[in-house]
C-alpha positions as CSV (number, residue, x, y, z in Angstrom):
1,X,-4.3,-0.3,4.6
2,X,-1.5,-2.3,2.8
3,X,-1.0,-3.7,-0.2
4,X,0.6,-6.9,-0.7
5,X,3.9,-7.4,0.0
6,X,3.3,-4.4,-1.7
7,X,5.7,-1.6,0.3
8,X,5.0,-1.9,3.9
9,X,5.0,1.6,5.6
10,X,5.7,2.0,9.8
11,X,4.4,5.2,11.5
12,X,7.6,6.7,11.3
13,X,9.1,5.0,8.5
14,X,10.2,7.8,5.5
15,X,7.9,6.8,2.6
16,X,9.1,6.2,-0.3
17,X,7.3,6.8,-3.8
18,X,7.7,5.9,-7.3
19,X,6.2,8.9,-9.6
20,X,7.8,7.7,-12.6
21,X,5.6,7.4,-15.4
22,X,2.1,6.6,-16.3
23,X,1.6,10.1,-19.3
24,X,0.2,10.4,-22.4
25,X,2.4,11.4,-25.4
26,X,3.7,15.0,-25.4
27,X,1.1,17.6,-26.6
28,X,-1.5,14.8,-27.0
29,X,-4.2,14.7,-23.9
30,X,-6.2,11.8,-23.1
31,X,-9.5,11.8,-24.8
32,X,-12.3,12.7,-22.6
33,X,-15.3,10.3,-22.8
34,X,-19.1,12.1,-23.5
35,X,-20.4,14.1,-21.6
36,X,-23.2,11.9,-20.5
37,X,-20.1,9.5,-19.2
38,X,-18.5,11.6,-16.9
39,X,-20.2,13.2,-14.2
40,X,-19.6,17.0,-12.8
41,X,-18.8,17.3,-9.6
42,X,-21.3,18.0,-7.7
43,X,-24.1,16.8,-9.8
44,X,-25.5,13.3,-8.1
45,X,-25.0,11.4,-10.8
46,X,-28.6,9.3,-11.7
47,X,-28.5,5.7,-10.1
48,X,-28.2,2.3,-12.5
49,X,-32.0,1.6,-13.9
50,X,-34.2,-1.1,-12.7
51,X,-34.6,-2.5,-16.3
52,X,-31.6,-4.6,-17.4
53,X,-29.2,-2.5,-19.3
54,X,-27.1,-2.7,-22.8
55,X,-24.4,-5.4,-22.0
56,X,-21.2,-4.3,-21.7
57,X,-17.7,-5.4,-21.0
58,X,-15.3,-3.9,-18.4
59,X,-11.6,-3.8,-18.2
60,X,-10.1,-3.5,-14.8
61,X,-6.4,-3.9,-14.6
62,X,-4.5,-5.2,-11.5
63,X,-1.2,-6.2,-10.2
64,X,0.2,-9.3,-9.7
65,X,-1.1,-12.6,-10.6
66,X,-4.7,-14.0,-11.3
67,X,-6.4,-16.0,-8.2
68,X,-7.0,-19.6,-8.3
69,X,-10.4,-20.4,-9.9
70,X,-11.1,-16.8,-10.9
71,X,-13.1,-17.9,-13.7
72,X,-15.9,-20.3,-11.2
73,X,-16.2,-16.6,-9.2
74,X,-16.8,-15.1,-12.2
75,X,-19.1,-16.8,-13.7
76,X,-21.3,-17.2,-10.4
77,X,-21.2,-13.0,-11.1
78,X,-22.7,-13.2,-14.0
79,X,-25.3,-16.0,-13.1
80,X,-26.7,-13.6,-10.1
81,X,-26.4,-10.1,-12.1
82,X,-27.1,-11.2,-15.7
83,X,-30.5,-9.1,-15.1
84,X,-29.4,-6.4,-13.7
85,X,-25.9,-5.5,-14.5
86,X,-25.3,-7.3,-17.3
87,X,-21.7,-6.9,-17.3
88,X,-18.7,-8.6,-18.3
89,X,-15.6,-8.2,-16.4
90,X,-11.7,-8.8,-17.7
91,X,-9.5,-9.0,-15.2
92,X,-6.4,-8.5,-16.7
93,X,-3.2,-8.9,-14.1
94,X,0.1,-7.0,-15.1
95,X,3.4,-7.9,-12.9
96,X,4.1,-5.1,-10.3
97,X,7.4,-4.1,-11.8
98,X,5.8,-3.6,-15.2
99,X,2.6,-1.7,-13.9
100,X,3.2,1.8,-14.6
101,X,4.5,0.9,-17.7
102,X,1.7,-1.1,-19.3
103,X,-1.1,0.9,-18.1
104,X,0.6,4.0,-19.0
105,X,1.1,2.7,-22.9
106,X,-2.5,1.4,-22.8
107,X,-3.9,4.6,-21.7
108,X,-1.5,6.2,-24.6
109,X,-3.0,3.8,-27.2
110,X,-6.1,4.5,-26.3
111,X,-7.0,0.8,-25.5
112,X,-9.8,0.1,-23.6
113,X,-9.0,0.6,-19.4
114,X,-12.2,1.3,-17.7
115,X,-10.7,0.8,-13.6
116,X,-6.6,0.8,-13.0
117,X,-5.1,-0.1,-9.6
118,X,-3.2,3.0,-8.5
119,X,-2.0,4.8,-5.4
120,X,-0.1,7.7,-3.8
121,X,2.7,5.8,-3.5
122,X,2.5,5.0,-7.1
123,X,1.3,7.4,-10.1
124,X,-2.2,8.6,-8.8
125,X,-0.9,11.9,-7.8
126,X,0.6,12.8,-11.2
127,X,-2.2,11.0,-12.8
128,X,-4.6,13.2,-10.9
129,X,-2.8,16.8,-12.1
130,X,-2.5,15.6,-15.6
131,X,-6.6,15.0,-15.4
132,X,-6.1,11.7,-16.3
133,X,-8.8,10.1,-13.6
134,X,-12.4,10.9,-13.5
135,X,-13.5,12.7,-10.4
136,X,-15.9,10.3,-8.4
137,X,-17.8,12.6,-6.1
138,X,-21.2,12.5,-6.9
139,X,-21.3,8.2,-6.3
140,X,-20.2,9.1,-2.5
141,X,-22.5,9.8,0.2
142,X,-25.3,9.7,-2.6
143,X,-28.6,8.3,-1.5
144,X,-28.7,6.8,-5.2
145,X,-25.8,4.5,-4.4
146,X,-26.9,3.2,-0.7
147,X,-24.1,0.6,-0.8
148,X,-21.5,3.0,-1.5
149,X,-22.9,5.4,1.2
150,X,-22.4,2.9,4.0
151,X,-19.2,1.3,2.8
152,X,-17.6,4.5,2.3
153,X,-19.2,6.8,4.9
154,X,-18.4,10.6,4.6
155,X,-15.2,10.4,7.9
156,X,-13.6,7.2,5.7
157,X,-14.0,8.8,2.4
158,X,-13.5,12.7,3.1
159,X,-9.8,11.3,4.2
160,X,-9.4,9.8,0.8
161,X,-9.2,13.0,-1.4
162,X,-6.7,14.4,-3.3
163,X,-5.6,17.9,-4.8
164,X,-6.4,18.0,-8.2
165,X,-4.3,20.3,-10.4
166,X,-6.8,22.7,-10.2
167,X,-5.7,22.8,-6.4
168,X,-9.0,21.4,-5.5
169,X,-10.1,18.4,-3.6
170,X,-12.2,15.8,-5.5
171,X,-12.4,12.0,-5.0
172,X,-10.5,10.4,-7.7
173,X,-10.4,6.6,-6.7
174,X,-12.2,4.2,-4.7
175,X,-10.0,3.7,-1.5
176,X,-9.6,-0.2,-0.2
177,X,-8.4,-0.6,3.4
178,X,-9.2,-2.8,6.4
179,X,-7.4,-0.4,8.7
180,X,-5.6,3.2,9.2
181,X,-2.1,1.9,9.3
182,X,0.9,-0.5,9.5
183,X,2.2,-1.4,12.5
184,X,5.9,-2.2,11.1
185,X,5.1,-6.0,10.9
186,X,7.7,-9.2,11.3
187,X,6.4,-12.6,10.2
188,X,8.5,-15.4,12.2
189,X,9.3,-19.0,12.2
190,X,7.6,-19.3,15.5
191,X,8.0,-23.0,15.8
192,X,12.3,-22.2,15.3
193,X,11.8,-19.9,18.3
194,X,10.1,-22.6,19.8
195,X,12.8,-25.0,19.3
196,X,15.7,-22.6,20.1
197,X,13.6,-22.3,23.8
198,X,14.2,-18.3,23.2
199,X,11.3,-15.9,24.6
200,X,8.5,-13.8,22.5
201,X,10.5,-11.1,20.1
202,X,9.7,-8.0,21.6
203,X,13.1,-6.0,20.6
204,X,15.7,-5.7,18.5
205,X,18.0,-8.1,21.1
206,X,15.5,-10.4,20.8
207,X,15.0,-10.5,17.3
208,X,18.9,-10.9,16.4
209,X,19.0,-13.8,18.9
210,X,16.7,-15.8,17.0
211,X,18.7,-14.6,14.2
212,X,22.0,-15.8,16.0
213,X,20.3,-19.1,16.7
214,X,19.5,-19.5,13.2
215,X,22.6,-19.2,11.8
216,X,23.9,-21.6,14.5
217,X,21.3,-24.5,13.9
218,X,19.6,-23.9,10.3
219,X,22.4,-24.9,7.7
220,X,21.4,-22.7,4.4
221,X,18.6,-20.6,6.0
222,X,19.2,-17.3,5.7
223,X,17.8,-15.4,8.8
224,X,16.2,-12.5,7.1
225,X,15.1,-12.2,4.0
226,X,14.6,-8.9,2.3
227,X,13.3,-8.1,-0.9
228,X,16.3,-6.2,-2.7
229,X,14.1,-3.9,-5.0
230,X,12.3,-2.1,-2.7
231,X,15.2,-1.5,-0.1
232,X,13.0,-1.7,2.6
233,X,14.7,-2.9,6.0
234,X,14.0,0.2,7.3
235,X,10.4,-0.5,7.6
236,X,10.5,-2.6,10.0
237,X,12.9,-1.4,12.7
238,X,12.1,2.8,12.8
239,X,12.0,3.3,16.8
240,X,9.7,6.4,17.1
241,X,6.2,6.7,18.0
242,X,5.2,10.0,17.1
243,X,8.2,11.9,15.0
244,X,7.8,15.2,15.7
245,X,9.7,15.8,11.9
246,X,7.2,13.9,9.4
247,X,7.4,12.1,6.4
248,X,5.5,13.1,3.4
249,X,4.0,10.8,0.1
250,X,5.7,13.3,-2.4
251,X,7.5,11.3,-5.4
252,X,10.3,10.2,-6.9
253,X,11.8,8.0,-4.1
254,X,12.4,10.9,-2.6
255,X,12.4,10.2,1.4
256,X,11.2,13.7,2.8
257,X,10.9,15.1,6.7
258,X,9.5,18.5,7.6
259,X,10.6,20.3,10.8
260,X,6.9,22.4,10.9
261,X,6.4,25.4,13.7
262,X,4.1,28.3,13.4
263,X,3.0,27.0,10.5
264,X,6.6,27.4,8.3
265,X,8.2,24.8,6.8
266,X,12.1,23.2,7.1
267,X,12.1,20.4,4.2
268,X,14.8,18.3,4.5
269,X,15.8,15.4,2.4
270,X,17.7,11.8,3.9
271,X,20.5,12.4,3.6
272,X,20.8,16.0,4.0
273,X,21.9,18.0,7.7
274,X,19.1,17.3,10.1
275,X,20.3,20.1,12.5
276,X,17.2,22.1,12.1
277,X,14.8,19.2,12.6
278,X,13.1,18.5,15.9
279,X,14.4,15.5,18.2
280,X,14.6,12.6,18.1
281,X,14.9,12.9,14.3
282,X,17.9,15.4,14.5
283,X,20.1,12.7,16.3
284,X,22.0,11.1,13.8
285,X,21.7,7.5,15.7
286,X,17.9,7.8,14.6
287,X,18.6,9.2,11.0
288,X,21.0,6.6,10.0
289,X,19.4,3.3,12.1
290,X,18.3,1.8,9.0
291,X,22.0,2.3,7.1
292,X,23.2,1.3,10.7
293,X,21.1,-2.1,11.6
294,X,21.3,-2.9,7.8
295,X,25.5,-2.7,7.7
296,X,25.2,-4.8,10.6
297,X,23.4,-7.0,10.0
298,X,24.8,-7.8,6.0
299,X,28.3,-8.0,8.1
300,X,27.0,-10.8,10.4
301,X,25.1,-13.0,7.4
302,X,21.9,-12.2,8.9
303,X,20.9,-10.9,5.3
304,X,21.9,-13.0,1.8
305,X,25.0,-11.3,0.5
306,X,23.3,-10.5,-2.8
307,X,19.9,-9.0,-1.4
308,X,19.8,-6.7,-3.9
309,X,18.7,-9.2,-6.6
310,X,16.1,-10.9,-4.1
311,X,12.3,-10.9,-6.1
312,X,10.5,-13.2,-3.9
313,X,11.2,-13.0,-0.2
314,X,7.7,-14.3,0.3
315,X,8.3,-17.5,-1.5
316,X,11.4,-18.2,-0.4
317,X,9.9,-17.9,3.4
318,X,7.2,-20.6,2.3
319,X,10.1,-22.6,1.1
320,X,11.9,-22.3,4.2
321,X,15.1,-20.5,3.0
322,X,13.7,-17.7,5.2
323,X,13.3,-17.1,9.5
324,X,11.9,-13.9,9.1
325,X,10.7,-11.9,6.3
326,X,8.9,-8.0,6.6
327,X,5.2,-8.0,5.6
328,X,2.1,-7.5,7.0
329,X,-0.8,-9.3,8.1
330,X,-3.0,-9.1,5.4
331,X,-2.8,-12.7,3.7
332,X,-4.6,-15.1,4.7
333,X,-3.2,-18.5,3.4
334,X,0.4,-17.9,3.7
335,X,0.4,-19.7,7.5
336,X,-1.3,-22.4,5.8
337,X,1.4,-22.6,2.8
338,X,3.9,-22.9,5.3
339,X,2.9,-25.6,7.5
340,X,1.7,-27.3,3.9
341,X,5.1,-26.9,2.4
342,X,7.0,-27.7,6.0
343,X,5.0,-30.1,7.9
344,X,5.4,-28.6,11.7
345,X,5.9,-25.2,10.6
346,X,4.3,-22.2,12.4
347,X,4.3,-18.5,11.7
348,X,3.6,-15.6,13.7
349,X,3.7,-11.9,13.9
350,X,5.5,-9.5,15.4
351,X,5.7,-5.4,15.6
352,X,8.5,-4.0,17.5
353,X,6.7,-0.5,17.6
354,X,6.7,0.3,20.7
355,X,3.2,0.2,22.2
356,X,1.6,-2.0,19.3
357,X,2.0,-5.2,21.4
358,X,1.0,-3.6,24.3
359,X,-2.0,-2.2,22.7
360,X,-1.4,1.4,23.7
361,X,-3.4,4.3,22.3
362,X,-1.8,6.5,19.9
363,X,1.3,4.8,19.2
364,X,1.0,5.3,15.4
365,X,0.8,8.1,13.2
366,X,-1.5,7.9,9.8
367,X,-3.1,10.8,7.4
368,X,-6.3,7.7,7.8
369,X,-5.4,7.8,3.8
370,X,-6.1,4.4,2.0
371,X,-2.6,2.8,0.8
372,X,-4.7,1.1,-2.7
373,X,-7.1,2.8,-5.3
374,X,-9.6,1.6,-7.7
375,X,-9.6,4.8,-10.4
376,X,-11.7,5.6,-14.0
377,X,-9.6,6.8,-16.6
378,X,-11.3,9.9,-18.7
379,X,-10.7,7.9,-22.0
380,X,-13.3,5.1,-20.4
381,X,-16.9,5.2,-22.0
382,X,-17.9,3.3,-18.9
383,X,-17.8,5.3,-15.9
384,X,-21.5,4.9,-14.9
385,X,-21.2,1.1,-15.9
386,X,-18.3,0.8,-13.5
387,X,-19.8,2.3,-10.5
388,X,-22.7,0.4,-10.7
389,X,-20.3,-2.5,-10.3
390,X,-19.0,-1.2,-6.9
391,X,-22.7,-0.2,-5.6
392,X,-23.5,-4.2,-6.5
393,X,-20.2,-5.4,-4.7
394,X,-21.0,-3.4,-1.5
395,X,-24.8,-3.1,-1.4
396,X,-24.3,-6.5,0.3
397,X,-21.9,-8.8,2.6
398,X,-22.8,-11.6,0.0
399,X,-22.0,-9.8,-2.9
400,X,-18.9,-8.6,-1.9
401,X,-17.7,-12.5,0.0
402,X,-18.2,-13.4,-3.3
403,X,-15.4,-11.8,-4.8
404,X,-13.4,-11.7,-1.6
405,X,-13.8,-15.1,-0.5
406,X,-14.9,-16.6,-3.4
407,X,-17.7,-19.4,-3.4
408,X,-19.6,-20.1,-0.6
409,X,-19.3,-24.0,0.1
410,X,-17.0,-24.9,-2.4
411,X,-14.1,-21.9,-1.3
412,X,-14.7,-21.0,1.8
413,X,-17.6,-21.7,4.8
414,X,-18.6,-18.5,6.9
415,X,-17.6,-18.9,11.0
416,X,-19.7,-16.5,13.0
417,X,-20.1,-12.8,11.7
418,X,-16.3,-12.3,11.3
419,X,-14.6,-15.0,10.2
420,X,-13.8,-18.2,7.9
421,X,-12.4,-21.4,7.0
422,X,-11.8,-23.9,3.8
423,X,-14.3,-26.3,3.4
424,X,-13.2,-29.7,5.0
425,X,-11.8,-31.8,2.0
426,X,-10.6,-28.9,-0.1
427,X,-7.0,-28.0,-0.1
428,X,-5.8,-25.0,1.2
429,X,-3.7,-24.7,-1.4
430,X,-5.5,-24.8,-4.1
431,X,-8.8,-22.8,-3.4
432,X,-9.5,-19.0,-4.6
433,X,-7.5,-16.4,-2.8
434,X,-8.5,-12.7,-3.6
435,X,-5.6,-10.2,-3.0
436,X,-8.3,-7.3,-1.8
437,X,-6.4,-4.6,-1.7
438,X,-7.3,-4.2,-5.4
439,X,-11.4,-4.5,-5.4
440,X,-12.9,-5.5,-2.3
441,X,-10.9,-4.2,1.0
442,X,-12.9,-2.2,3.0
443,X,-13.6,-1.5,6.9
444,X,-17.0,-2.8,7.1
445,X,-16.4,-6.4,5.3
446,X,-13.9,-8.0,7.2
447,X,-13.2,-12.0,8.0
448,X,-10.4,-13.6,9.2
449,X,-9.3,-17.0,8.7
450,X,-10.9,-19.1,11.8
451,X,-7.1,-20.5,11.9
452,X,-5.4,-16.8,11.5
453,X,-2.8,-17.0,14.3
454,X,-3.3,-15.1,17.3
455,X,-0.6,-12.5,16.9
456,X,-1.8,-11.8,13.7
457,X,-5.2,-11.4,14.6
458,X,-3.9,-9.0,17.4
459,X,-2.5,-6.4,15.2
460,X,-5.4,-6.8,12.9
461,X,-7.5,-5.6,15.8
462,X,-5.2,-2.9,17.0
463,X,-4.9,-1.2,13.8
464,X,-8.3,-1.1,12.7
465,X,-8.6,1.0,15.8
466,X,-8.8,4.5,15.0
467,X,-7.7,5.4,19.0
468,X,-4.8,3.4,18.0
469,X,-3.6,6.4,16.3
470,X,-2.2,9.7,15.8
471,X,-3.5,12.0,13.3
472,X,-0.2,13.4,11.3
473,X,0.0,17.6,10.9
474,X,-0.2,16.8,6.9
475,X,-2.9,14.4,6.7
476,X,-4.6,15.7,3.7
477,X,-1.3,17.1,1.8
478,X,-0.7,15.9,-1.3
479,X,1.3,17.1,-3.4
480,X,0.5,18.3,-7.0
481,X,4.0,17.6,-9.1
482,X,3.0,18.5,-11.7
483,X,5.7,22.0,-11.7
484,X,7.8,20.0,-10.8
485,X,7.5,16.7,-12.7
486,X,10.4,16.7,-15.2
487,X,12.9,17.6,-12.0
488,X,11.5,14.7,-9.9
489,X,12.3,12.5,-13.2
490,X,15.6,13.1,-13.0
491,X,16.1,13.1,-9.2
492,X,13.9,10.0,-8.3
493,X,15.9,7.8,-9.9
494,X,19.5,9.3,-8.6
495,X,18.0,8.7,-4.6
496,X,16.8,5.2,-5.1
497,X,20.4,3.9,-6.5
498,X,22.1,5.7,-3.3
499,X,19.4,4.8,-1.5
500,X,19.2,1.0,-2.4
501,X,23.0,0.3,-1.7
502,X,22.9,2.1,1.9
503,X,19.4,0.6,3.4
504,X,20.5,-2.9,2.1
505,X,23.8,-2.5,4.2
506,X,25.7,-2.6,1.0
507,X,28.3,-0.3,2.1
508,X,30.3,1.4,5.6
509,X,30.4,5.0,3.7
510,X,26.4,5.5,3.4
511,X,26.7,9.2,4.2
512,X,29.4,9.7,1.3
513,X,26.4,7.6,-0.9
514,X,24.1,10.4,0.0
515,X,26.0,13.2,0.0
516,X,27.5,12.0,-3.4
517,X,24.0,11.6,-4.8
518,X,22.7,14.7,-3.4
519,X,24.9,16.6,-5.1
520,X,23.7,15.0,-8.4
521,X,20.1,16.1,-7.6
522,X,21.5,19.6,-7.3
523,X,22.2,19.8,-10.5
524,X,19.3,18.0,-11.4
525,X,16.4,20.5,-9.6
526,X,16.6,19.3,-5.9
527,X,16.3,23.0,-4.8
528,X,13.1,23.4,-7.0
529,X,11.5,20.8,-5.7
530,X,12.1,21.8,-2.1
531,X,10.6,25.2,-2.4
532,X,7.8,23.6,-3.9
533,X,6.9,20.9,-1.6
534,X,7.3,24.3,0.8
535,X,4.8,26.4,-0.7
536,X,2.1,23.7,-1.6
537,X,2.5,22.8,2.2
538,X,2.7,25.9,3.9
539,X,-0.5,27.0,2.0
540,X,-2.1,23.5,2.9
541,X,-1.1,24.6,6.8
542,X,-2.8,27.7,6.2
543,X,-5.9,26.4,4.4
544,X,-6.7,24.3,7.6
545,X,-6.4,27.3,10.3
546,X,-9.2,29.1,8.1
């Protein structure tokens, strides 16, 4: 349920989300395909023929960069589906930074986009009440599309819905995930620990020890590396299991907590007096520990003085400028990159939730919402063409290996029923590695490396668990913003700069940041937004008693 390095979210972590962005040009709407193109909901939509179709070429866009060898996988596509699909497929990869940009000029344009990455905690949900995504609900839980129905059976994809702004509930993207949550995860120089003869990190004292012995004993490594644009430290160190005050996916950066009883709702934005919120939240040692730990920590040169223009914590971890870095444990070559690029090297992972290690029941909260989206823009012609696509990728394990894994024998070698390895003579390095949280993610088609280290592997397990978690009160809530969307324009952008500076450790005076800023946002529309998130959630509430 991640995404790359992609924003990592703990249970009680405040989420942040970037709204900003992806519209078409003021008083123009996008262009709606036919009508044979789009289907109504409701209305099973009629299955791909049996005789081979018109060919056609489709457009998915991504971000980040383009696998190794893409071309070999896709040209083994075309060889197996050339009489059947028929279809083309142009990858195109856009930088992350750039992504709501570009796709939002190309849907402008009108250029062809037939599949965009998107997510809650990106544009979808503004996307969604502009009626710039297709509705997908007659591919699910469709007897027409059998691969679809088992991959995304109706308890995975009923959770995967969002509020349309018609205020109803459709399916508007494919959801990938392996599991229902993030379990706040460290990746470590475990070989340093090793060395230093310090014990497993299992708390906070024990992870600034390894930090202490770093800076003692590793000239020029930094201890922890964060990346600076997505002030994130937070993620990784929020001590509650189940917060009884909740953070919401809303928008513009915005880091939101609800105090919820008898179905009425406090909204309260970071920063703000969290008197009125339930413990622990309303302690101020909990509402500050990220500003707190981050200070800290800047103060003792745990953190690079100049975090906040850090881009690539990930490669500078490979590179060994890095002890520790936040992530998750999605990717499976980065343990091999390290030991590659630093003979002797060895990774593992670490969540300092309390009861992940432990494997305790119900030590994280999710909504069981997908964190990455596959979605069908209205101005596509190809809709149909596109879903026919996904019934291929998951109508079966070889079909969708192919694109995960790449090709068997030459990129990968099966082991067993659930996991893999590199053929012997390839280099790790060097073969196809498909970041599936943008195509091919999903609960029932999952491998591991045969090699994935044991701690990783661990927290794999444990969150792919549903016991493993808690179901939050809002699960299901999301927020149309679109009354709201020229406020959270202007506010978004006020909270992340306040934001940035405090949860990088960048100052002593982080409340004055806040406070400072919230003022701002005053002016700006904060109260608007509050009474709306209060209404759309309060009738949400009230929707579920009925």
């Amino acid at each position: 349920m991640n995404k790359k390095t992609i924003q990592y979210v703990t249970v009680a972590a405040a989420m942040s989300l970037m709204l900003a962005g992806c519209t078409a040009p003021q008083g123009q709407q996008p262009a709606k395909p036919d009508d044979k193109q789009v289907p109504s909901p409701g209305t099973p939509t009629p299955a791909p023929s049996k005789n081979t179709p018109d060919p056609v070429t489709l457009h998915f866009y991504f971000p980040g960069d383009p696998p190794k060898d893409q071309q070999a996988v896709l040209d083994e596509f075309y060889n197996r589906t050339k009489d059947t699909l028929n279809t083309k497929l142009v990858f195109n990869w856009v930088p992350w930074d750039q992504l709501k940009e570009k796709i939002g000029l190309k849907l402008a344009s009108g250029e062809q986009v037939d599949a965009v990455f998107d997510a809650q905690w990106n544009t979808m949900p503004q996307m969604i009440s502009k009626g710039t995504y297709i509705q997908l609900d007659s591919y699910f839980n469709n007897d027409k599309y059998p691969g679809l129905k088992k991959a995304f059976p109706p308890e995975y994809i009923n959770n995967n819905k969002f509020v349309d702004g018609k205020n109803e509930e459709h399916i508007y993207g494919i959801p990938f995930t392996r599991n229902y949550g993030a379990a706040g995860t460290l990746i470590v120089r475990k070989d340093l620990r090793v060395k230093y003869g310090l014990p497993e990190i299992k708390s906070v004292a024990d992870l600034e020890a390894f930090f202490d012995a770093v800076l003692k004993n590793e000239k020029g490594m930094v201890p922890f590396g964060v990346k600076g644009s997505l002030a994130s430290l937070g993620n990784w160190l929020e001590p509650y299991t189940k917060p009884s005050g909740y953070s919401a996916i809303l928008a513009g950066d915005l880091l939101t907590k609800f105090a919820i009883k008898d179905g009425k709702v406090d909204v309260v934005f970071h920063g703000e007096d969290i008197s009125k919120l339930p413990a622990p939240m309303n302690q101020k040692e909990n509402a500050y520990v990220n500003e707190i730990t981050a200070r800290k920590w800047q103060q003792k040169g745990y953190m690079e003085k100049d975090v906040i223009s850090q881009k690539d914590d990930t490669g500078f971890f490979k590179s060994g400028k890095f002890a520790v870095i936040g992530g998750d444990t999605g990717s499976a070559t980065l343990h091999r990159e390290l030991a590659q690029a630093i003979p002797g090297a060895e990774l593992e992972y670490v969540s300092l939730v309390p009861g992940v290690a432990e494997g305790k029941p119900g030590s994280l909260t999710t909504d069981f919402k997908a964190w990455n989206f596959s979605s069908i823009p209205v101005t596509s012609k190809n809709a149909d063409r596109v879903m026919a696509f996904f019934e291929w990728l998951y109508a079966d394990p070889q079909n969708h290996d192919l694109f995960e894994y790449g090709i068997q024998g030459k990129h990968w070698e099966p082991v067993g029923n659930d996991k893999f390895k590199v053929p012997a003579g390839a280099d790790p390095s060097k073969v196809y590695s498909f970041p599936g949280y943008v195509l091919t993610w999903n609960p029932s088609f999952v491998r591991y490396p045969d090699d994935f280290p044991e701690s990783g592997l661990k927290i794999e397990q444990y969150t792919a668990k549903q016991e493993s978690f808690v179901k939050s009160p809002i699960a299901g809530f999301t927020l149309n913003a679109e009354p709201i969307k020229s406020e959270l324009a202007k506010v978004g952008p006020e909270f992340k700069k306040a934001r940035t500076i405090a949860m990088l450790g960048l100052t002593d005076n982080y409340e004055g940041i806040y406070n400072e800023a919230l003022e701002k946002m005053k002016k700006m529309g904060l109260e608007k937004i509050r009474e709306e998130i209060k209404k759309q959630l309060e009738a949400y509430l009230a929707a579920q008693k009925k």
